[in-house]
C-alpha positions as YAML, in Angstrom:
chain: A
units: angstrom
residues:
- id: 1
  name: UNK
  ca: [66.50, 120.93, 273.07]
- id: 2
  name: UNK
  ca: [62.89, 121.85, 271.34]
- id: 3
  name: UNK
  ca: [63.78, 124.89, 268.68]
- id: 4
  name: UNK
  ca: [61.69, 128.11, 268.85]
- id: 5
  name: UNK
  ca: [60.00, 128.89, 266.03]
- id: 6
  name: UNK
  ca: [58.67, 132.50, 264.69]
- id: 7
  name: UNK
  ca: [56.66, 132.74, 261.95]
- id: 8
  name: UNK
  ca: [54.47, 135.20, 260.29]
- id: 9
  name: UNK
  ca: [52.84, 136.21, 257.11]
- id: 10
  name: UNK
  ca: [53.52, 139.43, 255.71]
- id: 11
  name: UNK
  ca: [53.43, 141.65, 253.07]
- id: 12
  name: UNK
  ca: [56.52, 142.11, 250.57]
- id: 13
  name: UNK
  ca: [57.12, 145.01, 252.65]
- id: 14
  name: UNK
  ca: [57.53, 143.87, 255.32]
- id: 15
  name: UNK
  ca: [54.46, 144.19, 257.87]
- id: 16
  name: UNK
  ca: [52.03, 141.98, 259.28]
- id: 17
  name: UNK
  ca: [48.88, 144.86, 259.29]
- id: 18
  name: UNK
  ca: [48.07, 147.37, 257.45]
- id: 19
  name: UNK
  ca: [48.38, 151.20, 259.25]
- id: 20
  name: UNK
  ca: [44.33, 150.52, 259.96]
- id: 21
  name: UNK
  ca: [45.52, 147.31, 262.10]
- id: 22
  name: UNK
  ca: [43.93, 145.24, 258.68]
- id: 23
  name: UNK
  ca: [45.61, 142.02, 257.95]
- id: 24
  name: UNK
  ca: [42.69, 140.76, 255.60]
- id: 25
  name: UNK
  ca: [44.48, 140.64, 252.50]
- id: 26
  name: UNK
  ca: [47.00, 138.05, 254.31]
- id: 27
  name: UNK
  ca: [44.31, 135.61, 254.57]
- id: 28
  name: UNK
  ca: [45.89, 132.50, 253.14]
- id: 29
  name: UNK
  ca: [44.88, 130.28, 250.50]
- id: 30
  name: UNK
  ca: [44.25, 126.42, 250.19]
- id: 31
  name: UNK
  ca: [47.70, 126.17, 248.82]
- id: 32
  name: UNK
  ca: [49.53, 128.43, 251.57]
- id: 33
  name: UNK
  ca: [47.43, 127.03, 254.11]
- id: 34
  name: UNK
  ca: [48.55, 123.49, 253.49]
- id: 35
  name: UNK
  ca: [52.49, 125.15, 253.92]
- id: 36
  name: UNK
  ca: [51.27, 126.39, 257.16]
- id: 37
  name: UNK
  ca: [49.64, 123.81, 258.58]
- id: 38
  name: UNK
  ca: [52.62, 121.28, 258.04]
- id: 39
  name: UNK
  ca: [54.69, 124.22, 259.93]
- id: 40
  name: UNK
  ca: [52.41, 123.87, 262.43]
- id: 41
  name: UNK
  ca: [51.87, 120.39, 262.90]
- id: 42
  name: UNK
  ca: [54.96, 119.55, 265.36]
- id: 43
  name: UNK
  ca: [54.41, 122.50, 267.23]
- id: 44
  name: UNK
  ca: [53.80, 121.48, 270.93]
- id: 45
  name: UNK
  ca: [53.64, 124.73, 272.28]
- id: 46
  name: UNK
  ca: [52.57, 128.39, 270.80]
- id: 47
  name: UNK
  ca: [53.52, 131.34, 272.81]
- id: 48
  name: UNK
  ca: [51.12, 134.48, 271.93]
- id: 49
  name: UNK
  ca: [50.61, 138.20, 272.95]
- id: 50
  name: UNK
  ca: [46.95, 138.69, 274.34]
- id: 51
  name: UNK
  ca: [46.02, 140.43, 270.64]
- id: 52
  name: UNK
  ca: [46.80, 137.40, 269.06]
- id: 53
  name: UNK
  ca: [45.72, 134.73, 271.04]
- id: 54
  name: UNK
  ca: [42.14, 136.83, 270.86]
- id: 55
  name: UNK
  ca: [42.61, 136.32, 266.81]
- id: 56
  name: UNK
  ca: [43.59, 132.73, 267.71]
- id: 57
  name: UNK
  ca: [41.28, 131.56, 269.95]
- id: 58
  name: UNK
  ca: [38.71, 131.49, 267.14]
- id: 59
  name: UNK
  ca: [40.28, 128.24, 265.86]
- id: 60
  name: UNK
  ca: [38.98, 127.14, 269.14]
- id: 61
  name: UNK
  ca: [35.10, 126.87, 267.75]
- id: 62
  name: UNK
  ca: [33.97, 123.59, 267.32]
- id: 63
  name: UNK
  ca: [32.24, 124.13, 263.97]
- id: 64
  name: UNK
  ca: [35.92, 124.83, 262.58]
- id: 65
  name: UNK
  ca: [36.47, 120.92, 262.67]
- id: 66
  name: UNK
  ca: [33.27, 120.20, 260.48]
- id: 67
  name: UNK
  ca: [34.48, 122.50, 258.12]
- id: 68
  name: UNK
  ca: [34.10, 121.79, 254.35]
- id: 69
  name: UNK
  ca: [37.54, 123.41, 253.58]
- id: 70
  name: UNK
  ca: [40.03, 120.55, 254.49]
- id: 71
  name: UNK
  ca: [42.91, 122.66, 255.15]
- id: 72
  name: UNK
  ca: [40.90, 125.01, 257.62]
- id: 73
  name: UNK
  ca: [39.47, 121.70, 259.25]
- id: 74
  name: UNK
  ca: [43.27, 120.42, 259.42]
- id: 75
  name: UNK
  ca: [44.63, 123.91, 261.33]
- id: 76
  name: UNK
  ca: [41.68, 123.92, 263.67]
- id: 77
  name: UNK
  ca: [42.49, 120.26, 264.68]
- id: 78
  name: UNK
  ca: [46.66, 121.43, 264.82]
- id: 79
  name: UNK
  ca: [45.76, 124.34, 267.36]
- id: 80
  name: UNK
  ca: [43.64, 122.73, 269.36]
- id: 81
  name: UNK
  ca: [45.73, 120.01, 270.51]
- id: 82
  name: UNK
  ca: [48.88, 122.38, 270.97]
- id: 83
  name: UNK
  ca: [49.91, 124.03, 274.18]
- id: 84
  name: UNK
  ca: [49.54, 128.04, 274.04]
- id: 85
  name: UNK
  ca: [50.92, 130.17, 276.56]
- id: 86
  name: UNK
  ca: [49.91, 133.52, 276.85]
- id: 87
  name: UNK
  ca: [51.41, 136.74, 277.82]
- id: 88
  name: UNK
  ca: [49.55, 139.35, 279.14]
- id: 89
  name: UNK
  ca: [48.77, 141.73, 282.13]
- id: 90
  name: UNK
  ca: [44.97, 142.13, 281.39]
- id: 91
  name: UNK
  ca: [43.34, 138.66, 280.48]
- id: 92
  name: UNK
  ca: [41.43, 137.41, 283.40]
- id: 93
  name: UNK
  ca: [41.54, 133.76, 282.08]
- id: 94
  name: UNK
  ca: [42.08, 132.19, 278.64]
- id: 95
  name: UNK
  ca: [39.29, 131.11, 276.49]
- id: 96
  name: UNK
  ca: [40.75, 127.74, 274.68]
- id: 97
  name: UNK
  ca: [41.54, 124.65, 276.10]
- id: 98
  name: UNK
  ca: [45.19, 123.90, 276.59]
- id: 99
  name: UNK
  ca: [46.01, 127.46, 277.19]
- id: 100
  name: UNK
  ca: [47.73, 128.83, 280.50]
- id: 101
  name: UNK
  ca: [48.35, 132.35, 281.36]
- id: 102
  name: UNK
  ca: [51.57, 134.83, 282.21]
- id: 103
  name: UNK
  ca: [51.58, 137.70, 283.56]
- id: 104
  name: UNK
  ca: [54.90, 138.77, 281.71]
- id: 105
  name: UNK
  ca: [57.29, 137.38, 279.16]
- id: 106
  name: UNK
  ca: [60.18, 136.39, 280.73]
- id: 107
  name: UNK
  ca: [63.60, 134.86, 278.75]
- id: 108
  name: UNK
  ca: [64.89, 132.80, 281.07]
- id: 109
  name: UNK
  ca: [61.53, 131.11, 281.38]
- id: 110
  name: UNK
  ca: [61.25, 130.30, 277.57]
- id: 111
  name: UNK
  ca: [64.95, 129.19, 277.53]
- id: 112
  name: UNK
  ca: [64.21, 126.62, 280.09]
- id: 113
  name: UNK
  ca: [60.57, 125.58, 278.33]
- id: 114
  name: UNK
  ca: [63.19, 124.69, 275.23]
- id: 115
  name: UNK
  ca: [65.60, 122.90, 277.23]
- id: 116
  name: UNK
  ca: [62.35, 120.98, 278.72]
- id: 117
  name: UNK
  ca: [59.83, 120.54, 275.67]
- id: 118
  name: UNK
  ca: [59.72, 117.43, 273.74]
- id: 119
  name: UNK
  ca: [58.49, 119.24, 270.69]
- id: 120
  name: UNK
  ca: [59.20, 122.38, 269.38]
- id: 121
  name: UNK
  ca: [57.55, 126.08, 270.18]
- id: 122
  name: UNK
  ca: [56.60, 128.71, 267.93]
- id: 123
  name: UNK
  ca: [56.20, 132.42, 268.94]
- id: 124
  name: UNK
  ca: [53.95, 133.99, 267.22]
- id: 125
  name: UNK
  ca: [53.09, 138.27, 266.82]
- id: 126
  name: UNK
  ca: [55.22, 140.87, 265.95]
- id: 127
  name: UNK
  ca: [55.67, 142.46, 269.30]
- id: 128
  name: UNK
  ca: [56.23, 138.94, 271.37]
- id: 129
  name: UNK
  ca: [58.38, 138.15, 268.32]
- id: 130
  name: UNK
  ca: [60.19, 140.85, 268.52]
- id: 131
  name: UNK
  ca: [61.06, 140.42, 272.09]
- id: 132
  name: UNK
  ca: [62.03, 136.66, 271.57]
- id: 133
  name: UNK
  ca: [64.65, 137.28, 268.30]
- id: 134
  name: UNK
  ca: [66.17, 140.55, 270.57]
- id: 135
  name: UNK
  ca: [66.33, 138.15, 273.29]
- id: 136
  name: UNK
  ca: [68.62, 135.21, 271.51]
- id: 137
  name: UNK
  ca: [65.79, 132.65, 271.90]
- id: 138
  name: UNK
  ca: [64.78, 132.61, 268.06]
- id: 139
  name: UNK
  ca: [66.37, 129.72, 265.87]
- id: 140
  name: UNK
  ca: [63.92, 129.57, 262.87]
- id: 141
  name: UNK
  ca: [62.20, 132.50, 260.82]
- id: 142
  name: UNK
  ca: [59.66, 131.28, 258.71]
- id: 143
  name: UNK
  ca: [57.98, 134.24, 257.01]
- id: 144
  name: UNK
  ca: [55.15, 133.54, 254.06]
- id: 145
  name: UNK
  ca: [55.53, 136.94, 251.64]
- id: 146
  name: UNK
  ca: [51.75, 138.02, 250.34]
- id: 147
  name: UNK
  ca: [52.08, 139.77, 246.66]
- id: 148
  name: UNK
  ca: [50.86, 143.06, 248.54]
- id: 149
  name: UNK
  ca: [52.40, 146.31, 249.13]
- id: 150
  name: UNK
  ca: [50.81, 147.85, 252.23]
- id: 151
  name: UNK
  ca: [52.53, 151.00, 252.71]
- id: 152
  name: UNK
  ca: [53.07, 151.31, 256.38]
- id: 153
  name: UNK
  ca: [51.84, 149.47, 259.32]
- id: 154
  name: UNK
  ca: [53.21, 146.81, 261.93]
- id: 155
  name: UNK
  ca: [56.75, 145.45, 260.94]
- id: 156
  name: UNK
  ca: [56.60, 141.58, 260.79]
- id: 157
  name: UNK
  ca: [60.45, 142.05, 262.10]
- id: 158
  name: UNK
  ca: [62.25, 143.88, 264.89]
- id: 159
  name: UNK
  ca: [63.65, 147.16, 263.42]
- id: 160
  name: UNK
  ca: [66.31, 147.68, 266.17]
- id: 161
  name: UNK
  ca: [67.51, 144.17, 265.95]
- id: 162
  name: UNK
  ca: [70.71, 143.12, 263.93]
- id: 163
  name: UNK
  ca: [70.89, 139.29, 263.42]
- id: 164
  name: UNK
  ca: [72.90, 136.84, 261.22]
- id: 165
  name: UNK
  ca: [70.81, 134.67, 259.98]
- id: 166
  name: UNK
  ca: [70.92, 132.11, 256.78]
- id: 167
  name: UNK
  ca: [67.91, 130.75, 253.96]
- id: 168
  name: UNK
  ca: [67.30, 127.47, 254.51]
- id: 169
  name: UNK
  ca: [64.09, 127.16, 252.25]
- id: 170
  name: UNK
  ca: [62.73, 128.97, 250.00]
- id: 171
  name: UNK
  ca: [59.02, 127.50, 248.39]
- id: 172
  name: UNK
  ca: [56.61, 129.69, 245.57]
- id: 173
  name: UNK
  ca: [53.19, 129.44, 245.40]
- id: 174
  name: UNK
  ca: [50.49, 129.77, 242.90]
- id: 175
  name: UNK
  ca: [49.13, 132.77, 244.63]
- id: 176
  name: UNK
  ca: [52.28, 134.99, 244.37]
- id: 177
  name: UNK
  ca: [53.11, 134.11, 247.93]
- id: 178
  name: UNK
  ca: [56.46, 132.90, 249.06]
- id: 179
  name: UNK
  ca: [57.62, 130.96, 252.67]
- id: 180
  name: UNK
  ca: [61.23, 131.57, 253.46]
- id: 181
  name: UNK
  ca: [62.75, 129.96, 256.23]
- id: 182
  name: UNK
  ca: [66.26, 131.16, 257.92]
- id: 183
  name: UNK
  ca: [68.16, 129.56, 260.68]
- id: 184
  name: UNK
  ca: [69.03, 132.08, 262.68]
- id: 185
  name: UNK
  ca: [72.98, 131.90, 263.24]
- id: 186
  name: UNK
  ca: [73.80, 132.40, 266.70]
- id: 187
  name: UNK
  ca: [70.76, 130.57, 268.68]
...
């Protein structure tokens, strides 16, 4: 059975935007990026909210794998041969390749998408997150912690969720950021 992954990068307190909706100061550097990408890279299938997929979709563009930056060429050539499946009640149709669309998210759905994938999944947004950990269908966390303090704004985690869960991995960066990664410990 594939694991489902969530990940996220947040600040050190916790939230994923700022209370403007602002997540540029999470923009990750070569070093990070690298992290990510090998997070990414066995991913067969990402599972998005409509908000994030629009964010996403813009590793779609085709200049993105002519890119100078070697780790930002490497991600847009990761997402673009992945599976994405999003969830939403107002996209018409999706923009990137390799993309189908649900109307809802539905538990029983994703359980059986694990039982059936070859490779793993990774959910990805808070809310969509949210609803996958409070449904029992999380087994990895992997959060990257910025060096920021942002006061307020969307929580990376569900706050009405109580989970055990264990630290598997813990890597620094030069930037100040850190990746964690917890098994969760009843999946």
């Amino acid at each position: 059975m594939a694991k489902l992954i969530y990940s996220a990068i947040a600040s050190v307190d916790g939230h994923v935007a700022d209370s403007r909706g602002s997540f540029d100061w999470a923009v990750p550097d070569a070093e990070v990026h690298r992290s990510i990408n090998e997070l990414m890279r066995p991913i067969g299938t990402h599972l998005y909210g409509r908000r994030l997929y629009e964010v996403m979709q813009g590793w779609a563009a085709p200049a993105l794998l002519a890119d100078p930056a070697p780790a930002v060429r490497d991600f847009a050539e990761i997402w673009q041969a992945a599976d994405k499946v999003v969830y939403s009640t107002t996209m018409a149709a999706p923009a990137a390749e390799r993309t189908r669309l649900e109307s809802r998210f539905d538990p029983a759905a994703v359980r059986a998408l694990k039982v059936s994938a070859t490779a793993d999944l990774l959910v990805g947004g808070a809310d969509l997150g949210g609803q996958a950990i409070a449904a029992g269908l999380v087994d990895e966390l992997h959060l990257y912690l910025v060096p920021m303090l942002v006061g307020g704004g969307t929580p990376a985690l569900p706050v009405d969720v109580r989970l055990p869960i264990a630290l598997v991995h813990q890597q620094s960066f030069d930037n100040g950021t850190v990746h964690l990664r917890y098994a969760v410990q009843n999946s």
